[in-house]
C-alpha positions as CSV (number, residue, x, y, z in Angstrom):
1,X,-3.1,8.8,32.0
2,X,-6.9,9.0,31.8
3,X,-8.5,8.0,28.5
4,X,-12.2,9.7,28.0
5,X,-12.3,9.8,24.2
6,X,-10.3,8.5,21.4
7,X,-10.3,9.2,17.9
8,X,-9.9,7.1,14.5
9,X,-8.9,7.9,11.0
10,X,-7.9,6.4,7.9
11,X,-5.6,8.1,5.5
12,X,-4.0,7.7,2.1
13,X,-4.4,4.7,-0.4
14,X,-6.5,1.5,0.6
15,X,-4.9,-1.9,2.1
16,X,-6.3,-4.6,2.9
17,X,-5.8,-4.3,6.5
18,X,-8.2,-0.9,7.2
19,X,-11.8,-2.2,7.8
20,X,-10.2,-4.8,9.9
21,X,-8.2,-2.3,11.8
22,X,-10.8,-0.1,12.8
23,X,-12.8,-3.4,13.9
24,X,-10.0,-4.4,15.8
25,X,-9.6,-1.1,17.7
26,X,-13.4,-0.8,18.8
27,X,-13.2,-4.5,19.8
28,X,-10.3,-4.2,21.8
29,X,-11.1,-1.2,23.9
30,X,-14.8,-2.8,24.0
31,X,-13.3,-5.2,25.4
32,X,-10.7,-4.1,27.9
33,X,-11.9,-0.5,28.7
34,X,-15.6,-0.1,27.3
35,X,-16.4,3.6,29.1
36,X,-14.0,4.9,26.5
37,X,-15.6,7.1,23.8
38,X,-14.8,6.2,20.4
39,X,-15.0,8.6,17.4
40,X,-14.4,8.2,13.5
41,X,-12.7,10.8,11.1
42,X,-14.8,10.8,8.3
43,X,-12.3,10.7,5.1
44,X,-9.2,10.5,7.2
45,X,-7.8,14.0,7.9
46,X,-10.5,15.8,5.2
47,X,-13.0,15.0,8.5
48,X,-10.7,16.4,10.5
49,X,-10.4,19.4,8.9
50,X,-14.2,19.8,8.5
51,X,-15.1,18.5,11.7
52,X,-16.6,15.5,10.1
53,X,-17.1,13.1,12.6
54,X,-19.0,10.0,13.8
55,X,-19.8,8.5,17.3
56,X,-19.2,4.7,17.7
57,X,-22.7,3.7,19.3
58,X,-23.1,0.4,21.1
59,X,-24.8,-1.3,18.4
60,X,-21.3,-0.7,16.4
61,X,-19.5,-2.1,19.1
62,X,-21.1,-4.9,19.6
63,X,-20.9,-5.6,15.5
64,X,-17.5,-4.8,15.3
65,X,-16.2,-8.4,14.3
66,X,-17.9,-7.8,11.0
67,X,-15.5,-5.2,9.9
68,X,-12.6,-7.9,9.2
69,X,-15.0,-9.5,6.4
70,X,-14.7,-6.3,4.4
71,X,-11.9,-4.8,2.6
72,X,-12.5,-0.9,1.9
73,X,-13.0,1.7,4.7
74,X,-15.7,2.1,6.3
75,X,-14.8,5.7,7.7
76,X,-13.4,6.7,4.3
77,X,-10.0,8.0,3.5
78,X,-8.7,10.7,1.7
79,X,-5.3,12.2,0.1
80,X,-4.5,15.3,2.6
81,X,-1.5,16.8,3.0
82,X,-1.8,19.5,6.4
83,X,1.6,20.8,5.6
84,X,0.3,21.8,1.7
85,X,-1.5,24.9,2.6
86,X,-2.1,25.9,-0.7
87,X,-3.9,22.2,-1.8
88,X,-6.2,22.3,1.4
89,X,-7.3,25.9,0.8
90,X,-7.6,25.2,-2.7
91,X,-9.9,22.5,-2.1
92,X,-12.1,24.2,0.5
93,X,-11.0,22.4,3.5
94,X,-9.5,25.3,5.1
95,X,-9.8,29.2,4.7
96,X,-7.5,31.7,3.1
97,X,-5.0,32.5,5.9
98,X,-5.6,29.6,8.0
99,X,-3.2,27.1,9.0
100,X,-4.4,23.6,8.4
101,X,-2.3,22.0,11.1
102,X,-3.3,24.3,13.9
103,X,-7.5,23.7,12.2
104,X,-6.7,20.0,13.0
105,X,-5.3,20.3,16.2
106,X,-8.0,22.6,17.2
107,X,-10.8,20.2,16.2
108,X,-9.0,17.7,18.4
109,X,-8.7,19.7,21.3
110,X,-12.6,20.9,20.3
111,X,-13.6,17.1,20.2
112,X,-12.1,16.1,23.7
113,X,-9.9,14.0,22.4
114,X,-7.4,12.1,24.3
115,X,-5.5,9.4,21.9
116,X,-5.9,9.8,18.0
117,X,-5.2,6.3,16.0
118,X,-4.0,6.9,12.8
119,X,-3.8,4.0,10.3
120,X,-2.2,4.9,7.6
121,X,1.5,5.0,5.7
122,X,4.5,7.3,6.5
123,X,3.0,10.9,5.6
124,X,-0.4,9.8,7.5
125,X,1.4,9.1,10.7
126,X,4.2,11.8,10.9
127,X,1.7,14.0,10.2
128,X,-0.2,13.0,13.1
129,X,2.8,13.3,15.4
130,X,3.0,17.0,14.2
131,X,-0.3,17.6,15.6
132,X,0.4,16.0,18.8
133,X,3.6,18.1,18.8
134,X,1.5,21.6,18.0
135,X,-1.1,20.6,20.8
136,X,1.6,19.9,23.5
137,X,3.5,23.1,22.5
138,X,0.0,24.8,23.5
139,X,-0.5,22.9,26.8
140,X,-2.9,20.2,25.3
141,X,-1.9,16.4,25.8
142,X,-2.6,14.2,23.1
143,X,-1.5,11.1,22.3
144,X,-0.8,9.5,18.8
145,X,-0.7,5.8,18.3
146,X,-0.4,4.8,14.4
147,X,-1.0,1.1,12.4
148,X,1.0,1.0,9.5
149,X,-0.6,0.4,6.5
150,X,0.7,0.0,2.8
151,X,0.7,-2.6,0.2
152,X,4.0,-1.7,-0.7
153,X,5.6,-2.6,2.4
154,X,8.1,0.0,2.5
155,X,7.6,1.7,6.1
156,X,10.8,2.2,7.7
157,X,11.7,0.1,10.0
158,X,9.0,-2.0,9.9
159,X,9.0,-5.8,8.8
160,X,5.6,-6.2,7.7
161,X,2.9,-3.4,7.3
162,X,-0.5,-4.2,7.4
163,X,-2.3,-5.3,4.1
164,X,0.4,-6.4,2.0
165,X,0.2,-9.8,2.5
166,X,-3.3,-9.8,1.1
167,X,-2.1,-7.4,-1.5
168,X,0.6,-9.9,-2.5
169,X,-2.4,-12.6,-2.9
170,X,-4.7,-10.6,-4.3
171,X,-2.5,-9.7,-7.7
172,X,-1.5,-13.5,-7.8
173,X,-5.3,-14.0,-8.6
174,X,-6.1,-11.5,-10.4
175,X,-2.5,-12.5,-12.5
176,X,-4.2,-16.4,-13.1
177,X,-6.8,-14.7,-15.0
178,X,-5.3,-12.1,-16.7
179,X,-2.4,-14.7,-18.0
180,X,-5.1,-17.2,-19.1
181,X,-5.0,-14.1,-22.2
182,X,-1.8,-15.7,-23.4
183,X,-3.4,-17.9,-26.0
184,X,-5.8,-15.3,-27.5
185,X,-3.4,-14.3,-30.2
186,X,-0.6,-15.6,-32.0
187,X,3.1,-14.0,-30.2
188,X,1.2,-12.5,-27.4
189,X,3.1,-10.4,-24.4
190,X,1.2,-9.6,-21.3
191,X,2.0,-6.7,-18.6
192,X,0.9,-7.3,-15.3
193,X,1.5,-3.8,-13.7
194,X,1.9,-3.7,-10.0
195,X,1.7,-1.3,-7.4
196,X,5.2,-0.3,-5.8
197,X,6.1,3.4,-6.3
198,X,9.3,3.3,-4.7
199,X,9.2,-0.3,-3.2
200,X,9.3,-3.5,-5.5
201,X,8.3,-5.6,-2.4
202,X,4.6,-6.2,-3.7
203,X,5.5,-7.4,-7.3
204,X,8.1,-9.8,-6.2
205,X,6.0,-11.3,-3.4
206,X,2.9,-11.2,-6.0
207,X,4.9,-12.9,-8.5
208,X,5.9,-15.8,-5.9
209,X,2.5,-16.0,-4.9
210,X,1.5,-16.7,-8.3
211,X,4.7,-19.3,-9.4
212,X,3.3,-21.2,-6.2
213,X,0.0,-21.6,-7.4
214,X,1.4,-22.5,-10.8
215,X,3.4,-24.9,-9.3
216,X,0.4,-26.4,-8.2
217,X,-1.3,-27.5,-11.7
218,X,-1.5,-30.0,-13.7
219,X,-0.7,-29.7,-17.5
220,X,-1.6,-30.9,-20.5
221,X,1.3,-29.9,-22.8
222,X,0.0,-32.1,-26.2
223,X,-3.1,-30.1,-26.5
224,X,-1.2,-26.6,-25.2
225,X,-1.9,-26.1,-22.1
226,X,1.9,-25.8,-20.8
227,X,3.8,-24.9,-17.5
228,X,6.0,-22.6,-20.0
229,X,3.6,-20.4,-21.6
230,X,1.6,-19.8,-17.9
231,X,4.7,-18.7,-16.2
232,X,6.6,-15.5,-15.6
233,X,8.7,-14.5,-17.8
234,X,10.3,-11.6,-16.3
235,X,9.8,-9.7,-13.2
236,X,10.6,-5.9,-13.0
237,X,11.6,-4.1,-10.2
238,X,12.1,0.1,-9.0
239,X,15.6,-1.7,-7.0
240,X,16.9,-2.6,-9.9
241,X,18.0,-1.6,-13.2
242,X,16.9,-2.5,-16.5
243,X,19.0,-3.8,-19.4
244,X,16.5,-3.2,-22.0
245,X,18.5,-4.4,-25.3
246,X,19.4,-7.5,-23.1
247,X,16.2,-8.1,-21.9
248,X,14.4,-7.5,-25.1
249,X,17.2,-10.1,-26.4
250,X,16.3,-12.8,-24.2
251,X,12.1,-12.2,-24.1
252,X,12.8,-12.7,-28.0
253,X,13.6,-16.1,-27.2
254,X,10.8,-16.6,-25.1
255,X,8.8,-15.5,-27.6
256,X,9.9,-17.4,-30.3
257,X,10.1,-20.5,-28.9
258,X,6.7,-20.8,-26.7
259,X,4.4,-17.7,-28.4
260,X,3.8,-15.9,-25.6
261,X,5.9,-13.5,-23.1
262,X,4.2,-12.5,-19.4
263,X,6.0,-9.5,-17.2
264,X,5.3,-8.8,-13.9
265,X,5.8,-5.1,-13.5
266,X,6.4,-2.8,-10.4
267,X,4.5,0.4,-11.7
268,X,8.2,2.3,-9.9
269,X,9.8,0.9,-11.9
270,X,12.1,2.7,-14.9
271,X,9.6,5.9,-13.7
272,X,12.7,8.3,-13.5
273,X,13.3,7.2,-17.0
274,X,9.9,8.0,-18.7
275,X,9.5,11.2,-16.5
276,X,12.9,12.3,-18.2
277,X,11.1,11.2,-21.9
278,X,8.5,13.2,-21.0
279,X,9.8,16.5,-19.8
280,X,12.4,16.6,-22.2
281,X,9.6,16.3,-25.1
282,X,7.6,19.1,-24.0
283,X,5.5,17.4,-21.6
284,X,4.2,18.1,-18.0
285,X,3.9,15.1,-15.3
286,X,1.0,15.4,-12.7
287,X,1.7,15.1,-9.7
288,X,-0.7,14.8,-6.4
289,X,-0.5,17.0,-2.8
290,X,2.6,15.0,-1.3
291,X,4.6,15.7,-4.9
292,X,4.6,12.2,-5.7
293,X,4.3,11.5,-9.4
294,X,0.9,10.8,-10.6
295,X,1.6,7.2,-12.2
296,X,-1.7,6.9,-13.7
297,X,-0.8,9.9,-15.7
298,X,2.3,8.2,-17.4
299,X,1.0,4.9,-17.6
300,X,4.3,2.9,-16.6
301,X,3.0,-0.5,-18.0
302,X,2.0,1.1,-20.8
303,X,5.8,2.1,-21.3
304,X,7.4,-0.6,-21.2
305,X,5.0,-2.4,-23.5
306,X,6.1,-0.1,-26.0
307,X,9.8,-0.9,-25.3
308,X,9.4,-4.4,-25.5
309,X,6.7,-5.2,-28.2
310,X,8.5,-4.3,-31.3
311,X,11.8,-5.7,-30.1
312,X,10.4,-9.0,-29.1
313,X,7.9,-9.3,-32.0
314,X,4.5,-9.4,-30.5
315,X,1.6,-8.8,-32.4
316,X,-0.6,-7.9,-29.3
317,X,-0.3,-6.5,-26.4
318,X,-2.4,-6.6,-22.8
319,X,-1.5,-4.6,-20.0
320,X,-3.6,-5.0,-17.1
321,X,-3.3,-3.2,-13.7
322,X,-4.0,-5.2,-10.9
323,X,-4.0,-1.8,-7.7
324,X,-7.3,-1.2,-7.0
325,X,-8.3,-5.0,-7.5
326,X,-5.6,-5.9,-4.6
327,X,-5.9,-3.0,-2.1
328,X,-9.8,-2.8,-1.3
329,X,-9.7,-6.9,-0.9
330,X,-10.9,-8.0,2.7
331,X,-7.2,-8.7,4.9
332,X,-6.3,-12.5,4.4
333,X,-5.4,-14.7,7.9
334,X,-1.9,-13.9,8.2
335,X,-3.1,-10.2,7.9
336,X,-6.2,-11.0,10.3
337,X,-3.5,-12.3,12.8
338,X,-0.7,-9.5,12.1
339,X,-3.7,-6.8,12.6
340,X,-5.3,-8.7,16.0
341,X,-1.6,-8.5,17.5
342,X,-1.1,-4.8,16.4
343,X,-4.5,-3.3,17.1
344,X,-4.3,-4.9,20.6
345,X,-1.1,-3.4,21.4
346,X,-2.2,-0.3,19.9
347,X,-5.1,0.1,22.2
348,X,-2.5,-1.0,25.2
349,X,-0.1,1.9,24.2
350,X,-2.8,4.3,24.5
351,X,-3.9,3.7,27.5
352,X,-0.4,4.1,29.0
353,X,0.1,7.2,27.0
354,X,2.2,5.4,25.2
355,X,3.2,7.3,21.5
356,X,4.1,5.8,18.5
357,X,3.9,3.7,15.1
358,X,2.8,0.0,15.9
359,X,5.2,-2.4,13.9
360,X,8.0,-5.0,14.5
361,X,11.3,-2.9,14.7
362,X,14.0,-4.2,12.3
363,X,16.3,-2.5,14.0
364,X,15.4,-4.4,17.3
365,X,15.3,-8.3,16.6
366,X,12.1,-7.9,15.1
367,X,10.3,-6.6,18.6
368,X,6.8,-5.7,18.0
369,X,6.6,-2.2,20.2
370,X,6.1,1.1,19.7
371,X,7.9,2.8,17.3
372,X,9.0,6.4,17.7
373,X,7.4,8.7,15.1
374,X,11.0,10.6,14.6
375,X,12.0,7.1,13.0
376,X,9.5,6.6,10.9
377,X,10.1,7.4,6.8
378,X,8.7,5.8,3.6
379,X,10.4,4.6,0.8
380,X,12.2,1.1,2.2
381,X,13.5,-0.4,-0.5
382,X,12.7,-4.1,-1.2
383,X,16.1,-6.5,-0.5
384,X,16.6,-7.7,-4.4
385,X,19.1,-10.1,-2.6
386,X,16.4,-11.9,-0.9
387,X,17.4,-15.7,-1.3
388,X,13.7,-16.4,-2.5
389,X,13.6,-13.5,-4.7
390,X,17.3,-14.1,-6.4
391,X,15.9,-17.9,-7.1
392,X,13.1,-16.7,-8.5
393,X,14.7,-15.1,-11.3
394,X,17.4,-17.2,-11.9
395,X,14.3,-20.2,-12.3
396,X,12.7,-17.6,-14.9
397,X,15.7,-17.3,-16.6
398,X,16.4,-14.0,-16.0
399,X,19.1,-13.8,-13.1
400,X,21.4,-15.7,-15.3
C-alpha cells in the first residue's frame, strides 16, 4: 500500500497518554518514512466535520519529543457522536438533511487521506471504522489504525489502555492532599470521587497507589499524626454492590474510634441507584450525545456523603473530585514506554495497510497487535477478584 497522507485526531475525554501520542506518531513516521504528509483534526471529529485541519510542518517534526512533556491535547478533542444526527445538526456541525458520517468520510476522501489514527476510547475508534467501511463501500481505500485511550481502562480486550497508569498516580496525589483535610474538624469524613463510569479499575489502582505511598511515611502517633486516620477507609466500586446499613455500621466504628473516615469513590458507582431516586421524584438526568449519564449532573460523591454522614456521625463533610486533575496530567514512564511501543506499531500497521485498535489482546496471551475494530466494545469491567485488590480491602477492614 502507498502512504501519501495520514491523518490524526483526538476524541472524547482527556488521558494522560494523548499529547504524547500524537508526539509519538510524527516521530515515528519522521523517523521511518519522512515523505509522508501528516495532518491534525482539530477537536477530534468536530474538525472533521468542519474541515478543520492543520499541516504538520518540519519545524513540528523536528519538535515532536516535546509533546510527551505535556498532558492535554494539543489538537484538541471534542464529544461527537457521527451516528447522532440530530446533536451534530443541532450544534452546527452539519446541515439539515446531511449525513454526518458520509460529511466525514467525504472530507477524508477531500483531504487525500490515506491512514486516519484515531486515539481515543471505544465510540472514538468504532466510529472511525464506520467511516473506513462507508469509504470502501464507495470505492475509496482508507485505512484506520486507533490507540486506545481511557483512564478507566475498560476497552475490551485490551490489558492496559493508554493513560491510566498516570491517571491511577495522578488521584493518589491529589488524594495525599485532599486527606491531609482529616484533622480540620472534629468526626470528619472525606469523599474522594473518582472517575470510572462503568469501570472501577481507576479507583482501585488509585487507591493502591496511594496505600503505597502511605506505606512509605513515618508517623508520629503521640502528637496525632497517625497511619490510621491517613488511610482508606473504604473503597467503592460500580462491580460491586453496596451494603449501605453494613457499611455505615462499620465506618461508625471508624469514626468513633480515630475521628475521621476517608472513601475512595468510583463516580459509577451506586449511579443506577440515584438515577432511580431521581426519576421516581420527579426529576430529569442529563445525559450527553453517546446517552451516557451526565455524572456531573447528579453529583455521585455528593450522594453518598449524604448516605453516610448522618449514619456515621460526621459533623463535616469534604467531597473532592480528583477527574480533571488526573486526566490532563503529562503520561508517567510506564505510560511513556506503553505509548512508544504502541505508537510505533501503530505507524508499522499503517504502512502495511494494516487496520485496527493497537493494544495487548487478552484474548491472545497478552500479544500486542492489531486488534480488529468488530471486537472492540467499552465497558470492561474491573476484576474485583484481583488478588491485590481483594487484600486491599480485607487490610482496610472492609472485605471481612
Amino acid at each position: 500500500m502507498s502512504v501519501r497522507r495520514v491523518a490524526l485526531l483526538t476524541a472524547g475525554g482527556f488521558a494522560p497518554c494523548l499529547s504524547s501520542a500524537v508526539g509519538g506518531l510524527i516521530t515515528r513516521y519522521t523517523d521511518i518514512a519522512p515523505e509522508v504528509e501528516i495532518i491534525a483534526y482539530q477537536h477530534g471529529y468536530h474538525g472533521l466535520l468542519t474541515g478543520n485541519s492543520i499541516v504538520i510542518t518540519p519545524e513540528v517534526r523536528a519538535a515532536a519529543a516535546t509533546l510527551h512533556e505535556f498532558g492535554g491535547s494539543p489538537i484538541g478533542n471534542s464529544r461527537v457522536k457521527l451516528t447522532n444526527v440530530a446533536d451534530c445538526v443541532k450544534r452546527g456541525l452539519v446541515k439539515e438533511g446531511e449525513d454526518p458520517l458520509e460529511v466525514a468520510a467525504e472530507q477524508l476522501r477531500k483531504d487525500g487521506v490515506d491512514v486516519l489514527h484515531t486515539i481515543g476510547g471505544d465510540d472514538t475508534n468504532t466510529t472511525a471504522a464506520d467511516l473506513a467501511a462507508f469509504l470502501e463501500r464507495n470505492d475509496y481505500n482508507l485505512t484506520v489504525v486507533g490507540l486506545p485511550k481511557t483512564i478507566d481502562n475498560d476497552v475490551v480486550p485490551i490489558a492496559q489502555s493508554l493513560g491510566a497508569w498516570t491517571a491511577a498516580e495522578q488521584a493518589s496525589i491529589f488524594a495525599q492532599n485532599i486527606i491531609g483535610e482529616h484533622r480540620s474538624n472534629p468526626r470528619m469524613l472525606i469523599v474522594h470521587e473518582v472517575m470510572g463510569r462503568h469501570c472501577g479499575w481507576l479507583t482501585a489502582a488509585a487507591a493502591a497507589h496511594y496505600r503505597k505511598w502511605l506505606a512509605g511515611r513515618d508517623f508520629v502517633p503521640g502528637i496525632g499524626l497517625s497511619h490510621e486516620r491517613w488511610d482508606i477507609h473504604g473503597v467503592y466500586v460500580p462491580e460491586q454492590s453496596i451494603d449501605m446499613a453494613a457499611e455505615a455500621t462499620r465506618l461508625r466504628a471508624v469514626m468513633d474510634e480515630i475521628g475521621n473516615v476517608n472513601i475512595f469513590l468510583s463516580e459509577g458507582a451506586g449511579v443506577p441507584e440515584i438515577v432511580k431516586e431521581i426519576e421516581e421524584s420527579g426529576g430529569e438526568v442529563g445525559r450527553d450525545p453517546f446517552g451516557h449519564v451526565k455524572l456531573d449532573t447528579i453529583n455521585p460523591g455528593a450522594w453518598f456523603a449524604k448516605q453516610f454522614a448522618e449514619r456515621i456521625g460526621a459533623e463535616k463533610v469534604m467531597v473532592q473530585k480528583s477527574g480533571y486533575f488526573s486526566r490532563s496530567a503529562a503520561a508517567n514512564a510506564d505510560d511513556l514506554r506503553l505509548i512508544q511501543s504502541m505508537t510505533d506499531l501503530a505507524v508499522d500497521c499503517a504502512l502495511k495497510g494494516e487496520a485496527g485498535v493497537i493494544g495487548h489482546d487478552d484474548d491472545d496471551n497478552g500479544r500486542l497487535k492489531a486488534i480488529a475494530f468488530p471486537r472492540i466494545a467499552g465497558g470492561k469491567p474491573f476484576d474485583t477478584s484481583t488478588p491485590w485488590f481483594t487484600e486491599m480491602l480485607s487490610d482496610i477492614g472492609q472485605g471481612k
